[in-house]
VEXDREN-2710 file (C-alpha; in Angstrom, 1 decimal):
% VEXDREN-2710
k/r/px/py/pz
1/UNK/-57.0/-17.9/1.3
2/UNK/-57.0/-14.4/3.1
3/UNK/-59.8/-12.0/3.9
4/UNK/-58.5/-9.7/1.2
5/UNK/-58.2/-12.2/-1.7
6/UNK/-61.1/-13.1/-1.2
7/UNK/-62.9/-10.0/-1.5
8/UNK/-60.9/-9.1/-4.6
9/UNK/-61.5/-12.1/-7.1
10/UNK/-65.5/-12.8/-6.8
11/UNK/-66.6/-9.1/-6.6
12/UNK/-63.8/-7.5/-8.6
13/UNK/-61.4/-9.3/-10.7
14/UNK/-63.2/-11.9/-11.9
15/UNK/-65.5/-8.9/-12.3
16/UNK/-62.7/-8.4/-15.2
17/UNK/-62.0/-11.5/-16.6
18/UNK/-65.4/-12.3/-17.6
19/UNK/-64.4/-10.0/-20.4
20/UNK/-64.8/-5.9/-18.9
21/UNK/-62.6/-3.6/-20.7
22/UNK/-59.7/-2.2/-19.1
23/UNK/-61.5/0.7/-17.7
24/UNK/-64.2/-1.5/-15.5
25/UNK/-61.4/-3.7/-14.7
26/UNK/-59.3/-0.8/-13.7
27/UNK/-62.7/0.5/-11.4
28/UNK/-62.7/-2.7/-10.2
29/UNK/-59.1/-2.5/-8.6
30/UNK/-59.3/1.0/-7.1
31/UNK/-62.6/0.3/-5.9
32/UNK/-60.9/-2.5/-3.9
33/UNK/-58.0/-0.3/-2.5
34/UNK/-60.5/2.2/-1.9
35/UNK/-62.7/-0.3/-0.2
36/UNK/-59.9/-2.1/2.0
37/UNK/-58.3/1.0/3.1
38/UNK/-61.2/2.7/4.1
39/UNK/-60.4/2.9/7.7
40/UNK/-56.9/3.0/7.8
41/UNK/-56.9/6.1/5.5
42/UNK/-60.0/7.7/7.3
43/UNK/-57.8/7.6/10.6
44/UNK/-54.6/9.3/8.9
45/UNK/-56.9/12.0/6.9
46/UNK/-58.3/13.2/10.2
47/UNK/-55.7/12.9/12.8
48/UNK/-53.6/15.2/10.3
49/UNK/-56.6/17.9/9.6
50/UNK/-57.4/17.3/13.3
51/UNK/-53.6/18.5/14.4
52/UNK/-53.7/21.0/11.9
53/UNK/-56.6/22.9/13.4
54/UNK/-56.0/22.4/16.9
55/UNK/-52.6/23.4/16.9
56/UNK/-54.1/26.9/15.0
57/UNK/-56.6/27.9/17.9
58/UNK/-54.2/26.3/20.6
59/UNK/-51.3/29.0/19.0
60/UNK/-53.9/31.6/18.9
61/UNK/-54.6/31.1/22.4
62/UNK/-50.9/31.1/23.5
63/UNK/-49.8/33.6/21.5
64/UNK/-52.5/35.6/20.6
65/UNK/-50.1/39.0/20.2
66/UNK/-48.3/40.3/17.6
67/UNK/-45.3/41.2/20.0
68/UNK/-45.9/37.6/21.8
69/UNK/-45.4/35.5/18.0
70/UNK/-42.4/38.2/17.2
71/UNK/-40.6/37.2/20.6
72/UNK/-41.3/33.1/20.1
73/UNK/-40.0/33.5/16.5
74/UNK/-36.9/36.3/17.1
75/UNK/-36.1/33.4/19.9
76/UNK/-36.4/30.4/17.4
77/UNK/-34.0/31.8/15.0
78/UNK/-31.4/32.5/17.9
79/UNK/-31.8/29.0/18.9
80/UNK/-31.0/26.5/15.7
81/UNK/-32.7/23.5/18.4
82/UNK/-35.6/25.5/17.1
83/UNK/-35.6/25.5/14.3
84/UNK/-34.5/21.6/14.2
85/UNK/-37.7/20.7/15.5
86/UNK/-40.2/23.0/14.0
87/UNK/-39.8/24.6/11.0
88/UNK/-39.1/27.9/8.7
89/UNK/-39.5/31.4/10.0
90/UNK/-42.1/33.4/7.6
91/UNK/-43.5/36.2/9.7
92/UNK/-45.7/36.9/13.0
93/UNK/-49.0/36.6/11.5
94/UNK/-50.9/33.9/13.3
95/UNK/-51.2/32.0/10.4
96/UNK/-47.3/32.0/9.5
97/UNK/-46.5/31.0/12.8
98/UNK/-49.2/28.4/13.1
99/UNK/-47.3/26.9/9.8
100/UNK/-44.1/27.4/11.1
101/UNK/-45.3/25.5/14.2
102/UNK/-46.6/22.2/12.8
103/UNK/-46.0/22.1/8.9
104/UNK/-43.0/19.3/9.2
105/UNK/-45.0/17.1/11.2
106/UNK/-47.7/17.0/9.7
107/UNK/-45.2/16.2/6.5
108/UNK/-43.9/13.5/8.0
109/UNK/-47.8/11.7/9.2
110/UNK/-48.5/11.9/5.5
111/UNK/-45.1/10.8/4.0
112/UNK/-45.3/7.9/6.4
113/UNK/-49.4/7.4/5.7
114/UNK/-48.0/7.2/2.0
115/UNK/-44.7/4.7/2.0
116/UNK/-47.2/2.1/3.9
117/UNK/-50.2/2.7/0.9
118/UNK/-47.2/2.0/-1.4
119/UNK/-45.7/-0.7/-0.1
120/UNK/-48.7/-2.6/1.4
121/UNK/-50.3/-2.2/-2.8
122/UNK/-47.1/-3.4/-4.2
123/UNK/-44.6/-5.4/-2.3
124/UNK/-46.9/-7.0/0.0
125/UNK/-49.3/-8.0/-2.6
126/UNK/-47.0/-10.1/-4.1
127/UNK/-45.4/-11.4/-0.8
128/UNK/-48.9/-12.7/-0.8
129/UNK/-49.3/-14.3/-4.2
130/UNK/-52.2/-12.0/-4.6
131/UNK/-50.5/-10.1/-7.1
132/UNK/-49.7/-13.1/-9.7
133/UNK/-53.4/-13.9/-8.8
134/UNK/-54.7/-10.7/-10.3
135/UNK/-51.8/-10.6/-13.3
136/UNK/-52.9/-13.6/-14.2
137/UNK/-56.7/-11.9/-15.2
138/UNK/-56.4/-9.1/-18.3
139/UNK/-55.1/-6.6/-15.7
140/UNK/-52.0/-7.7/-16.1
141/UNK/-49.1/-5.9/-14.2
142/UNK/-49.8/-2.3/-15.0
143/UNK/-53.6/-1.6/-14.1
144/UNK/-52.6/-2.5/-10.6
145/UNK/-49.6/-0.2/-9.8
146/UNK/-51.9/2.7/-12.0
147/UNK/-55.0/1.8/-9.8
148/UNK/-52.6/2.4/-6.7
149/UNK/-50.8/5.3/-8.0
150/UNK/-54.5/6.7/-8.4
151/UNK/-55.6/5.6/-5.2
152/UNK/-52.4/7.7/-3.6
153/UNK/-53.6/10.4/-5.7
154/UNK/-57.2/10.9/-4.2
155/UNK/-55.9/9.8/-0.2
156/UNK/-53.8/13.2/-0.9
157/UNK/-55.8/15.5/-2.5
158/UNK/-57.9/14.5/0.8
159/UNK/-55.2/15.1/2.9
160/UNK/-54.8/17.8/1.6
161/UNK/-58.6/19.4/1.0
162/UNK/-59.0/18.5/4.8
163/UNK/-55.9/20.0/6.3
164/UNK/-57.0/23.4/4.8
165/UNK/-60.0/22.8/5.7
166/UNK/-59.1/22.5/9.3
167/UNK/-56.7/25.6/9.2
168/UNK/-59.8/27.9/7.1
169/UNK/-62.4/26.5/10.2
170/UNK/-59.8/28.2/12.8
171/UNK/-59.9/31.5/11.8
172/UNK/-56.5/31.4/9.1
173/UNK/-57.0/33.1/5.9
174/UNK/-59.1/30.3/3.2
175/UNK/-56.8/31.1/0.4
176/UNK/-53.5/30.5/2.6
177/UNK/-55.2/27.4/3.9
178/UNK/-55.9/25.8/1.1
179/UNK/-51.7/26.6/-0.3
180/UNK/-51.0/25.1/3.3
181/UNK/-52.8/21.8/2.4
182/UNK/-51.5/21.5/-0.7
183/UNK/-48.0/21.7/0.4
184/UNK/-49.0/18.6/3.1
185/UNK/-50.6/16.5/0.2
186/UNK/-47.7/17.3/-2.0
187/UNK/-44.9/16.1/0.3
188/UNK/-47.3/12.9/0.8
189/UNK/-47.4/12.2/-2.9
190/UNK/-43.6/12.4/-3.3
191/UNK/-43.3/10.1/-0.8
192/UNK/-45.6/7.9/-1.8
193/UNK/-43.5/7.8/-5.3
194/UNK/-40.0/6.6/-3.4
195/UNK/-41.9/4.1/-1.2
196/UNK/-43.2/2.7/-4.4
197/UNK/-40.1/2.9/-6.0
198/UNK/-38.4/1.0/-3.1
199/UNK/-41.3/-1.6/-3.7
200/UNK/-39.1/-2.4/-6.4
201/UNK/-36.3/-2.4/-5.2
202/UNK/-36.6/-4.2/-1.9
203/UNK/-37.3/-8.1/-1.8
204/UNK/-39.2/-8.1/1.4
205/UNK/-42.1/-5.2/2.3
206/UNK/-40.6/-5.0/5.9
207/UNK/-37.6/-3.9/3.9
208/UNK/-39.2/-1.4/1.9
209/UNK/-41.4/-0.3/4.8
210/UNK/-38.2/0.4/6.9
211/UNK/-36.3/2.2/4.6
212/UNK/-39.0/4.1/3.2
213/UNK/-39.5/5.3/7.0
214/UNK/-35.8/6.1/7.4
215/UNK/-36.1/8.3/4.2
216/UNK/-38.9/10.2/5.5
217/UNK/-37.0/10.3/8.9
218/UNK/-33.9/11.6/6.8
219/UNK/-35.9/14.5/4.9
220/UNK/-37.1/15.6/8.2
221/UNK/-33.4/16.2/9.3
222/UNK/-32.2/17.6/6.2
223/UNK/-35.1/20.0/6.7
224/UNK/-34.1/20.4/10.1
225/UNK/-30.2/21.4/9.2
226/UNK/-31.2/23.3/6.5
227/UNK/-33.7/25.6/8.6
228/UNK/-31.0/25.8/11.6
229/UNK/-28.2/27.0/9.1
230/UNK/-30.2/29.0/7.3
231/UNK/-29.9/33.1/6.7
232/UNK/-32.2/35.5/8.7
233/UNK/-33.1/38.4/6.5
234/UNK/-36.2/41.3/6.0
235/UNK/-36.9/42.7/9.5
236/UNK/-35.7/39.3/11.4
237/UNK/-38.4/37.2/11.0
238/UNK/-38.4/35.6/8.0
239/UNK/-35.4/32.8/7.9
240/UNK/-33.8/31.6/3.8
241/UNK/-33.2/28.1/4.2
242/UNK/-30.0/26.8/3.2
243/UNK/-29.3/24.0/0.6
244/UNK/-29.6/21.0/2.9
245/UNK/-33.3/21.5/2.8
246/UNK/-34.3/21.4/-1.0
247/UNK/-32.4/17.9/-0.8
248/UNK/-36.2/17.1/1.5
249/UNK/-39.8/16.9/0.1
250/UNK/-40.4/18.5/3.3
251/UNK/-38.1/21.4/3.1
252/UNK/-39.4/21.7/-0.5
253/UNK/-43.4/22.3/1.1
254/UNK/-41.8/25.1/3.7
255/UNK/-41.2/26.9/0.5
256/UNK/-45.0/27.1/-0.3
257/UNK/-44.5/30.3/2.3
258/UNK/-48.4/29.8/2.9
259/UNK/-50.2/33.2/4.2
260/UNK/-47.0/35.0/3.0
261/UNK/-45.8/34.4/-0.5
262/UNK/-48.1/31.6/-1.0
263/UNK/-45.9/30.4/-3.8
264/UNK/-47.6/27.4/-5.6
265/UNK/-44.0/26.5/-7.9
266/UNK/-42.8/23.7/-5.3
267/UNK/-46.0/21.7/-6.1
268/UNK/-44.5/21.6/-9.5
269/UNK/-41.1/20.0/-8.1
270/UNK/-43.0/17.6/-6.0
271/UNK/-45.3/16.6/-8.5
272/UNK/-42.5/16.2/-10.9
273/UNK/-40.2/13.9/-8.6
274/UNK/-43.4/11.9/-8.0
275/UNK/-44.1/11.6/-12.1
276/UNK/-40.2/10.5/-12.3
277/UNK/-40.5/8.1/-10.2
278/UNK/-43.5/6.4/-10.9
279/UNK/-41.9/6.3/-14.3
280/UNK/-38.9/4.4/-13.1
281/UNK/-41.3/2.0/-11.1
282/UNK/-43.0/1.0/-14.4
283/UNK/-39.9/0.7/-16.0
284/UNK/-38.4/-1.7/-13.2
285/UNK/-41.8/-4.0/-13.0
286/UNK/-41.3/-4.7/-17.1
287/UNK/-38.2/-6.0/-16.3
288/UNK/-38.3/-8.0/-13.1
289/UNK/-40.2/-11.5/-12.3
290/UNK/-43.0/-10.7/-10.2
291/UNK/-41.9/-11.1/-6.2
292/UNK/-37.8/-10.8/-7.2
293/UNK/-37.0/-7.3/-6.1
294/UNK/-34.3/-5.4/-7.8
295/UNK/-32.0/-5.9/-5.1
296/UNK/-32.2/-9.5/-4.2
297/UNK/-31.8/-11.4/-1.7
298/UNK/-28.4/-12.5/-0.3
299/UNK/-28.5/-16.0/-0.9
300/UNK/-28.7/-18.5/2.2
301/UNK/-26.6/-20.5/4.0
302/UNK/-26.6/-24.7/2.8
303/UNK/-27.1/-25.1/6.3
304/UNK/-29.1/-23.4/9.0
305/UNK/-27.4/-21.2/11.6
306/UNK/-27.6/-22.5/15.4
307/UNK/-29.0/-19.4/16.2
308/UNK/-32.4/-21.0/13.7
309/UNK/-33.1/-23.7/15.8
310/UNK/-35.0/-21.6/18.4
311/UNK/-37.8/-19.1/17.9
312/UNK/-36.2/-16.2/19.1
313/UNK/-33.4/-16.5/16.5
314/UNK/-35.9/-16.8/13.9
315/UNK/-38.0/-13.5/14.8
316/UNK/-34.3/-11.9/15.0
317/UNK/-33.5/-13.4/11.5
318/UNK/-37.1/-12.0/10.4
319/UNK/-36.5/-8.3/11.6
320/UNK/-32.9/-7.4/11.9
321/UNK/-32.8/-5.0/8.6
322/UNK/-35.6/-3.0/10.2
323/UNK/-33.4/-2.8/13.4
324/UNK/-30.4/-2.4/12.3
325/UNK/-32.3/0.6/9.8
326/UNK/-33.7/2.5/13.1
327/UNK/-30.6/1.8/15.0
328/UNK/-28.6/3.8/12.2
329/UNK/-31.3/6.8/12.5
330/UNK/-30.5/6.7/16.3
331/UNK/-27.0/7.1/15.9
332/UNK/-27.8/9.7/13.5
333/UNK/-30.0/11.7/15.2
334/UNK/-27.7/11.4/18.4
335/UNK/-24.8/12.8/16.2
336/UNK/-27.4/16.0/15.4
337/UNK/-28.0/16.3/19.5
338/UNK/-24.1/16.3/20.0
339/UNK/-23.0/18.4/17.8
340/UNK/-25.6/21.2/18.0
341/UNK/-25.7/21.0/21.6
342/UNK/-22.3/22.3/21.7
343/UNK/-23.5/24.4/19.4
344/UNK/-26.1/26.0/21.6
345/UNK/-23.9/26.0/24.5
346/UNK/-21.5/28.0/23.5
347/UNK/-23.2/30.2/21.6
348/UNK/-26.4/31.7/23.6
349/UNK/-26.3/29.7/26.8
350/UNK/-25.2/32.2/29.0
351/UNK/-26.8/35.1/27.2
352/UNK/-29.9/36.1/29.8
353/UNK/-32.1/38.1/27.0
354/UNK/-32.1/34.7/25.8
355/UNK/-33.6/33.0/28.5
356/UNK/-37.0/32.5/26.8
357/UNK/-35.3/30.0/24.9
358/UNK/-34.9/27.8/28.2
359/UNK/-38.1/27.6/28.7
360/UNK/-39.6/26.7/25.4
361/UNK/-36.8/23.9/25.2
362/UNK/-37.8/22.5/28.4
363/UNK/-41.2/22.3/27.0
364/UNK/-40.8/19.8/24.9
365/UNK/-41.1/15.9/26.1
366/UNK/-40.8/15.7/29.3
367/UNK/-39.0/18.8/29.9
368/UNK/-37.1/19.8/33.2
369/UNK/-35.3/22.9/34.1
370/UNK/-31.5/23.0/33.8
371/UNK/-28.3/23.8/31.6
372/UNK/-29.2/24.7/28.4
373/UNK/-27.0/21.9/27.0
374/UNK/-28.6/19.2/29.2
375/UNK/-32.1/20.6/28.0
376/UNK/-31.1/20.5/24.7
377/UNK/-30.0/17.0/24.5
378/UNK/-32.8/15.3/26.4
379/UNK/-35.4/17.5/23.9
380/UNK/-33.5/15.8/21.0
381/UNK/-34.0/12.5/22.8
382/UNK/-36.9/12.6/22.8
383/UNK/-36.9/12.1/19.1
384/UNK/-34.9/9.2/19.7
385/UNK/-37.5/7.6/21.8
386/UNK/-39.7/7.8/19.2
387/UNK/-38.1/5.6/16.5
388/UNK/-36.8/3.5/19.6
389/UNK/-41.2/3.1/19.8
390/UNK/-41.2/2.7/16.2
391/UNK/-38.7/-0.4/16.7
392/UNK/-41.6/-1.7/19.2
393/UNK/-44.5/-0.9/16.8
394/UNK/-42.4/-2.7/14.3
395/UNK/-41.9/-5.9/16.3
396/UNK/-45.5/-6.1/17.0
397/UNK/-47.1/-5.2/13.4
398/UNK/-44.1/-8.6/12.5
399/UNK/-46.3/-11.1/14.8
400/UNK/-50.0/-9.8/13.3
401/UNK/-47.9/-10.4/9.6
402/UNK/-46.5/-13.3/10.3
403/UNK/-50.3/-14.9/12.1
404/UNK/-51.9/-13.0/9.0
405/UNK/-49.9/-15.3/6.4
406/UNK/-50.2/-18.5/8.1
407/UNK/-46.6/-19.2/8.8
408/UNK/-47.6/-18.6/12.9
409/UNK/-50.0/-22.1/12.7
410/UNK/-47.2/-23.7/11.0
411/UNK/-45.0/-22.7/13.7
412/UNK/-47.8/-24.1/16.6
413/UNK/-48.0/-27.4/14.5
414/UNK/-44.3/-28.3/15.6
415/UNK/-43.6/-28.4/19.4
416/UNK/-43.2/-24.4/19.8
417/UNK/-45.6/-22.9/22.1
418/UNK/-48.0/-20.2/21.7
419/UNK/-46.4/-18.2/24.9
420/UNK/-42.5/-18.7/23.6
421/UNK/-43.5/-17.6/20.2
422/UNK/-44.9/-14.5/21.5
423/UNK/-42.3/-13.6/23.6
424/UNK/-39.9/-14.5/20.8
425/UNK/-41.0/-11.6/19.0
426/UNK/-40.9/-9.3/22.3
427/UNK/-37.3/-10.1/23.2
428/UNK/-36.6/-8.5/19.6
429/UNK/-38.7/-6.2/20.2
430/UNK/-36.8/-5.1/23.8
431/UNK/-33.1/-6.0/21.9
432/UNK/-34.0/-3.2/19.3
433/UNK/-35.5/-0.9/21.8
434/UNK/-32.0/-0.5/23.7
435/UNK/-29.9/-0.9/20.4
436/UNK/-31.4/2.5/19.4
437/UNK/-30.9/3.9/22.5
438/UNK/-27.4/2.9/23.0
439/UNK/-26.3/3.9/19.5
440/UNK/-28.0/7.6/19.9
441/UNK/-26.2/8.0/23.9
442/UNK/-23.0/6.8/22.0
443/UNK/-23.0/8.8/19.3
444/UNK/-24.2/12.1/21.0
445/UNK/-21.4/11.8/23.9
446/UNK/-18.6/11.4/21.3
447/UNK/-20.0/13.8/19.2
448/UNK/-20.7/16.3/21.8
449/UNK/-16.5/15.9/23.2
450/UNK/-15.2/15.9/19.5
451/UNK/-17.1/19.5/19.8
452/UNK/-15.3/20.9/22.7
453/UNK/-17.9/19.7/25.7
454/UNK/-16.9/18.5/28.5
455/UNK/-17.2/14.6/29.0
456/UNK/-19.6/14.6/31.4
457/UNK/-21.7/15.5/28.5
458/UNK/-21.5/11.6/27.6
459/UNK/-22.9/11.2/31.2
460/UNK/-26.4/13.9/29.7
461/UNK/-26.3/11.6/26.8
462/UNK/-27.1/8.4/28.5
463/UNK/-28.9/9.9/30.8
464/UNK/-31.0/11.4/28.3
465/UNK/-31.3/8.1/26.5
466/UNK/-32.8/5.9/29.7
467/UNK/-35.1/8.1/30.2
468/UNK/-36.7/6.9/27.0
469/UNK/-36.5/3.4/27.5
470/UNK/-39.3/3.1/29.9
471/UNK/-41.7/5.0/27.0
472/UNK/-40.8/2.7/24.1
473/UNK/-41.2/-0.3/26.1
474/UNK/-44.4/0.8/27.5
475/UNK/-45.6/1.0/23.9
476/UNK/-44.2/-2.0/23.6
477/UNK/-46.2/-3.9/25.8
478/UNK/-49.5/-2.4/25.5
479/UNK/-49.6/-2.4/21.6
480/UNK/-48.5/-6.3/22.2
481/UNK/-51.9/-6.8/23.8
482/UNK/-54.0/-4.7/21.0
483/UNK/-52.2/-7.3/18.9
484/UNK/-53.9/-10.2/21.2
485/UNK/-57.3/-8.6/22.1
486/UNK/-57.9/-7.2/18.2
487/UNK/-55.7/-8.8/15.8
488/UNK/-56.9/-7.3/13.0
489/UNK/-56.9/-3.6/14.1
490/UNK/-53.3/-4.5/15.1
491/UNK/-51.4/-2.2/12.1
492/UNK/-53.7/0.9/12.4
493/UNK/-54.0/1.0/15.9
494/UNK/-50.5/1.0/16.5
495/UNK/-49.2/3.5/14.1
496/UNK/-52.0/6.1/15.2
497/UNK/-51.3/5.6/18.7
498/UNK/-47.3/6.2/17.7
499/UNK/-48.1/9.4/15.8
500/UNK/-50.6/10.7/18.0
501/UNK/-48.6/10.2/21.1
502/UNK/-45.1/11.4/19.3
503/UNK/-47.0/15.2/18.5
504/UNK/-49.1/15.3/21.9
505/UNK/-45.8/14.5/23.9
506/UNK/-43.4/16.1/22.0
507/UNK/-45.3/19.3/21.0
508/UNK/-47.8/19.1/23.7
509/UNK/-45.8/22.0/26.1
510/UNK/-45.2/24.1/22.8
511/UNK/-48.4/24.4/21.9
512/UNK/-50.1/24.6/25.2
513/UNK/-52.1/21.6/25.5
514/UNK/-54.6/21.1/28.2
515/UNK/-51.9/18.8/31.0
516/UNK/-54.8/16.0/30.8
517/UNK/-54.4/15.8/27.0
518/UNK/-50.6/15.5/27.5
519/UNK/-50.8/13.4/29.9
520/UNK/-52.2/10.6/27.3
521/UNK/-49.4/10.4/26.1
522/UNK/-45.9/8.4/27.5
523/UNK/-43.5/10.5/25.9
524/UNK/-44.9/13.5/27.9
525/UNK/-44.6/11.6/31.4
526/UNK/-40.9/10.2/30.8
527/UNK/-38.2/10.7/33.7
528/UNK/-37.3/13.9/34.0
529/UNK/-33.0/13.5/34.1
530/UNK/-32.4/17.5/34.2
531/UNK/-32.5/19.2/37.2
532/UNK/-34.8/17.6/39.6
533/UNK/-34.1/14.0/38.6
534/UNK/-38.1/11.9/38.6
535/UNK/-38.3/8.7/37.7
536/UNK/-42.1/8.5/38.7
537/UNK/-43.3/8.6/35.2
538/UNK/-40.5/5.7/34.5
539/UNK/-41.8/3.3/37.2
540/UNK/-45.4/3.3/36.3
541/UNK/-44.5/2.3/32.4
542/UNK/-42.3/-0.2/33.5
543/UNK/-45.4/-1.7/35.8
544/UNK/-47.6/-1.3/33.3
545/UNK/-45.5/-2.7/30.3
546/UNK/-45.2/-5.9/32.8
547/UNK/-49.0/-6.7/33.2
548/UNK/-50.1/-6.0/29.5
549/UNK/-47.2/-8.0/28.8
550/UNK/-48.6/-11.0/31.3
551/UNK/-52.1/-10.5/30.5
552/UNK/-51.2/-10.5/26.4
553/UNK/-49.2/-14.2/27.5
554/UNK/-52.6/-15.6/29.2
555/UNK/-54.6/-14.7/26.7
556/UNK/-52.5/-15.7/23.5
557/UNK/-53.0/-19.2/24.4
558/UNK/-57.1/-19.2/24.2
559/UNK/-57.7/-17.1/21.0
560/UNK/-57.8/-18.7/17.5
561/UNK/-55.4/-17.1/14.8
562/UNK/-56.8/-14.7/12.6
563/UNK/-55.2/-15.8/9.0
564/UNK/-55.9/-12.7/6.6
END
């Protein structure tokens, strides 16, 4: 029995069968989410308010103007690559741009931070058998999905309390703050609602964990479209999004217009998408057997594939929807760099009162100095490196799941070594890594020719996409031995150091980071591929990812498993 079952029935739901009402009993269940999230939840809550109010006093110290923020933002709307990446136009104040700045990404920490609550309460539970455990007591089937919804709730309305909190301590206005927050918690909570809704739908919670991360990866481009083609009106700072973004939670929190408008009626729409939603997920669970998802499983074959009958086939049969899920969202996203690369090309590339925008392009990632186009596409990239990491953080969080639930000793009592089963899960790991990459260099070239570029463009695009392969297998080797040293910190660690390293990398140069802060992080020492080709940064993840990698083999064979 695991750690967390076993915390649950002797101090809290046998707490309720010994005859409590349904309000101790419901206590008893949030007090146990409350209790076993603590730390997970503490880290998300404070790396977001953290970002939030360093990324205020690090724009205040880099643009600390009026005519400085009216440049940065009168260069943002000229440039939809901008816009893409950062957000909605709303003024010069400081505190308008600091929102403009770092609003979506902070929307996306807590829309992720919320599909894994959701799914990891619901789905997983009864992967477990916990969940029948604790039906089986006068809780029955509803108090636990109320005690999570609940549980969402207050992680969100901390979310959001300390975001504000972080913008108020530097220096925005308290009341704009505070509108700021709630727009972060609100996006959270509507994403909470669809990964708990795809809870239900979903069989397997790596299912519902990977396409509640391509939704939230979605509604951060839909945003990003729908701020890039959107209208510029009042004095030509202020941008009116167009319709792709009210299709995104996020695009629905940029219309908060904290500082300027401070419009509280989006709450409304968020909250009310939530509150549908959890409706429909109570409506589902009375009508489906507890573990059968909605969608079911495609049935198996009589007899086992050839490809079964070694462990690497098997961690490929256990992960390939998540892969196949991020590979799509590289493609995708490579189809966005393509397209408005051409776009930017032709358009304000050779315009020199525009050549502000060169430089604040090359300051994301890695950067370089170049063509426009070629800047473009390797920023854009470097989005694609990230979910080409996530495939890597995914791999690894699959080996602590599979050790957690016991099926890993089952595996060592047959003649399959510790080492082999490891690796097993690495070669997926490395397979997935280039599959995104490939499928966003493929789709950008194409995409970028269909648009009128030359096809040396497909030449950038691949380019652009090695340069990333170096950063998501460094994550992938490193997080491989957090999973040996500290199996238990395995999930946490790794999705922190993915976020943390994504904004630091990625939004590092923007925002004027401190270079040994930056530095932290692998997206911000990736080969340079424009201009002055460097593959320094390349060589040293590549060593790297090969020791941890060696070191994580040696040691896997003379640690016990941690079940639970």
């Amino acid at each position: 029995m695991s750690t967390a079952t076993a915390r649950l029935e002797p101090s809290h739901a046998h707490e309720a069968a010994r005859g409590a009402g349904p309000v101790a009993t419901f206590r008893a269940l949030l007090r146990q989410r409350l209790r076993r999230d603590r730390w997970q939840l503490l880290i998300w809550v404070l790396v977001i308010a953290a970002l939030g109010l360093f990324s205020a006093r690090s724009i205040e110290q880099t643009f600390g103007s009026v005519a400085a923020r009216t440049q940065l933002i009168r260069l943002a709307i000229a440039d939809p690559t901008v816009l893409v990446l950062r957000g909605l136009p709303q003024g010069t104040s400081l505190a308008s741009v600091t929102f403009f700045e770092i609003f979506a990404f902070l929307a996306v920490l807590a829309g992720l931070m919320n599909t894994f609550l959701a799914v990891r309460h619901s789905r997983a539970e009864e992967e477990s058998g916990r969940a029948e455990l604790v039906a089986s007591t006068q809780a029955g089937r509803v108090l636990p999905t109320t005690a999570t919804v609940v549980h969402a709730v207050v992680a969100d309305a901390a979310v959001a309390v300390l975001t504000a909190l972080g913008f108020a301590a530097a220096g925005l206005p308290v009341y704009g703050s505070f509108v700021a927050g709630a727009a972060v918690g609100g996006a959270g909570l509507a994403f909470f609602a669809v990964g708990l809704l795809l809870a239900q739908l979903m069989s397997t919670s790596r299912g519902a964990n990977g396409f509640a991360s391509a939704v939230v990866v979605l509604a951060f481009a839909l945003r990003g479209i729908g701020d890039a083609t959107g209208t510029p009106f009042g004095d030509g700072t202020h941008v009116r999004s167009a319709w792709p973004t009210w299709l995104s939670p996020i695009g629905w929190g940029e219309q908060f217009a904290p500082y300027t408008a401070n419009d509280w009626r989006p709450l409304l729409l968020m909250l009310g998408f939530a509150a549908v939603l959890v409706a429909g997920v109570y409506g589902l669970q009375a009508v489906r057997d507890t573990g059968a998802g909605v969608i079911p499983e495609r049935a198996g074959r009589v007899s086992a594939s050839p490809l079964l009958s070694g462990a690497f086939g098997l961690a490929w049969r256990l992960q390939w929807p998540i892969v196949v899920g991020w590979t799509v969202g590289g493609a995708l996203t490579g189809l966005l760099a393509g397209a408005l690369g051409s776009l930017v090309g032709s358009s304000i590339a050779n315009d020199p009162s525009l050549a502000g925008i060169r430089q604040e392009i090359g300051k994301i990632g890695a950067g370089g100095s170049g063509p426009l186009t070629q800047l473009f596409i390797s920023a854009i990239f470097s989005i694609v490196g990230v979910l080409a990491a996530a495939c890597a953080v995914q791999a690894v969080i699959r080996l602590r799941q599979e050790e957690a639930s016991g099926s890993a000793e089952t595996l060592m009592s047959t003649p399959l070594g510790r080492i082999r089963w490891l690796m097993s899960f690495v070669a997926v790991g490395v397979l997935a890594i280039v599959a995104v990459l490939l499928a966003a260099a493929i789709a950008s070239g194409l995409s970028a020719v269909a648009s009128g570029q030359p096809s040396s463009t497909i030449g950038d695009s691949i380019a652009a996409a090695s340069a990333q392969l170096p950063v998501a297998l460094v994550y992938l080797g490193v997080l491989t031995l957090v999973f040996v040293l500290l199996p238990s910190w395995t999930i946490p660690v790794s999705w922190s150091v993915l976020g943390l390293g994504a904004f630091i990398g990625l939004f590092g140069g923007l925002i004027d980071l401190p270079d040994g802060v930056r530095h932290l992080s692998p997206f911000a020492d990736a080969p340079v591929v424009v201009g002055d080709v460097d593959w320094t940064g390349g060589y040293w993840m590549f060593g790297i990812t090969v020791v941890a990698l060696a070191v994580s083999a040696a040691l896997i064979r003379r640690r016990d498993f941690a079940i639970g």
